[in-house]
C-alpha positions as CSV (number, residue, x, y, z in Angstrom):
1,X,86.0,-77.0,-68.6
2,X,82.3,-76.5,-68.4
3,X,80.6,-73.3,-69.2
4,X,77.5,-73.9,-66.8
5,X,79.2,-72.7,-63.9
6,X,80.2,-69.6,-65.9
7,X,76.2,-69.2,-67.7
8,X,74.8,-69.7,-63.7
9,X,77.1,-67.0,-62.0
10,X,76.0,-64.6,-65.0
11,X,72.4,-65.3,-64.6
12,X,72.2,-65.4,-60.9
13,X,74.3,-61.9,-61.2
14,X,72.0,-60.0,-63.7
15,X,68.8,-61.5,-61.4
16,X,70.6,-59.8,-58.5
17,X,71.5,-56.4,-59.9
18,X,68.2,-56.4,-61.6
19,X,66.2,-57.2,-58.8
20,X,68.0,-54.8,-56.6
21,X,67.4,-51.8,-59.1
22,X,63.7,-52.3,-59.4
23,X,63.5,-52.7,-55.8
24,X,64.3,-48.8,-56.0
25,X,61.3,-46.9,-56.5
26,X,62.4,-44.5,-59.2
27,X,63.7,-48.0,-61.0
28,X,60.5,-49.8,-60.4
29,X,58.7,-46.7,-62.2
30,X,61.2,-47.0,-65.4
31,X,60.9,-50.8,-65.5
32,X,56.6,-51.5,-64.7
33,X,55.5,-48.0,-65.1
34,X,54.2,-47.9,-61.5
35,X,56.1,-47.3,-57.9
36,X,55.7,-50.5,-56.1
37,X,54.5,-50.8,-52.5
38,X,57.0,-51.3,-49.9
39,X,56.7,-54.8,-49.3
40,X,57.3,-55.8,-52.8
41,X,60.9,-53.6,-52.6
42,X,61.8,-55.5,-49.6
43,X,61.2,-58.6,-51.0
44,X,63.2,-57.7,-54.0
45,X,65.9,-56.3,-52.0
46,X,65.8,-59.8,-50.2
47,X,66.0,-62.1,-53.0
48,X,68.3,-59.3,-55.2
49,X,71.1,-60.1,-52.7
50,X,70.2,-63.5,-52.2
51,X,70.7,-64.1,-55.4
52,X,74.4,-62.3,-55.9
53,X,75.4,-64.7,-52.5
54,X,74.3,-67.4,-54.6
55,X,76.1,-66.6,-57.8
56,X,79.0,-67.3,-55.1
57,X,78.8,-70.8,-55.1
58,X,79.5,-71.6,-58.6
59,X,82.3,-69.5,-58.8
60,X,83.6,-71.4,-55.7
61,X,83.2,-74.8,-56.7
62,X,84.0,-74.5,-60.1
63,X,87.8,-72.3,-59.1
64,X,88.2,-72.5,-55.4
65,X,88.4,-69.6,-53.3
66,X,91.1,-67.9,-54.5
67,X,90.2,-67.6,-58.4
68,X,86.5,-68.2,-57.5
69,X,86.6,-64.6,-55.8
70,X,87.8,-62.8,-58.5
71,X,85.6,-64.5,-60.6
72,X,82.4,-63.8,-59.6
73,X,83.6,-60.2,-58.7
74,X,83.8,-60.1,-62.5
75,X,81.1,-61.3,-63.4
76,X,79.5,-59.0,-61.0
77,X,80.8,-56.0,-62.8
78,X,80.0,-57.3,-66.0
79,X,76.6,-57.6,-64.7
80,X,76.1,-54.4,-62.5
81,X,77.5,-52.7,-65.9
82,X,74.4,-53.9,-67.9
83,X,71.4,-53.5,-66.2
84,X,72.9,-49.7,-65.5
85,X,72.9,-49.6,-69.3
86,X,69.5,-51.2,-69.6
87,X,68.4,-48.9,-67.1
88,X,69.4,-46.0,-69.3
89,X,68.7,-46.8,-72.2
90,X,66.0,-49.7,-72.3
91,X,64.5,-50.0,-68.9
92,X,61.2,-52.1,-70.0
93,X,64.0,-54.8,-71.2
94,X,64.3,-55.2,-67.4
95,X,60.9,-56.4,-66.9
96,X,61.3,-60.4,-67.6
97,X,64.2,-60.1,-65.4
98,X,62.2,-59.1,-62.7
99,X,59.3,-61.2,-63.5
100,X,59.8,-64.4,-62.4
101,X,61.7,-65.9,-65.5
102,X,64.7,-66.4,-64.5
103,X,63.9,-68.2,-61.3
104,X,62.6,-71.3,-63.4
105,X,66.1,-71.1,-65.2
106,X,68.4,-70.7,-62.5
107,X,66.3,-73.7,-60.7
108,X,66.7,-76.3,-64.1
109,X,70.2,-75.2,-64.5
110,X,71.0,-75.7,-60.5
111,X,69.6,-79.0,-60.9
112,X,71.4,-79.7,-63.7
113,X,74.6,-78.5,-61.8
114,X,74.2,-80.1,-58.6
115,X,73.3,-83.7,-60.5
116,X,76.2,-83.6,-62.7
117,X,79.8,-85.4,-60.6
């Protein structure tokens, strides 16, 4: 059993959760030191849930729907759990997360998952 399904629905997870929290502008302030403007929230709102929907589809193909589901609904808690502890305790840990990092890894690794049989 591969672990690239497991390391993508993590990533794609954290991205979500951490996108959606700085889409808040209180968050925003903790993470950049600076509200941001309301279309940059939207557009992290947009691709925070975009990418929890996509952390689906590993989950799916790699267990099928039934243990798929529960899953990436733990993986989602796992998640969830720490950016709300980076949040408390180390919010600037956030900002790479939010930067645009992630987004070249999740797009290797996607390759890498979709090219593999």
């Amino acid at each position: 059993m591969s672990l690239l399904p497991d390391f993508l629905i993590f990533i794609l997870s954290t991205l979500g959760f951490g996108l959606l929290s700085v889409s808040m502008e209180r968050h925003a302030r903790q993470v950049f030191g600076a509200p941001s403007g309301k279309r940059s929230r939207l557009v992290c709102t947009l691709c925070g849930w975009a990418a929890l929907g996509l952390a689906l589809l590993p989950a799916l193909d790699a267990y099928g729907i039934s243990i798929g589901l529960a899953v990436w609904v733990g993986f989602l808690a796992v998640a969830a759990t720490l950016v709300a502890l980076a949040l408390t305790y180390r919010p600037r840990v956030l900002r790479p997360l939010c930067t645009g990092i992630p987004v070249v890894v999740v797009v290797v690794v996607l390759v890498i998952f979709m090219g593999t049989p």
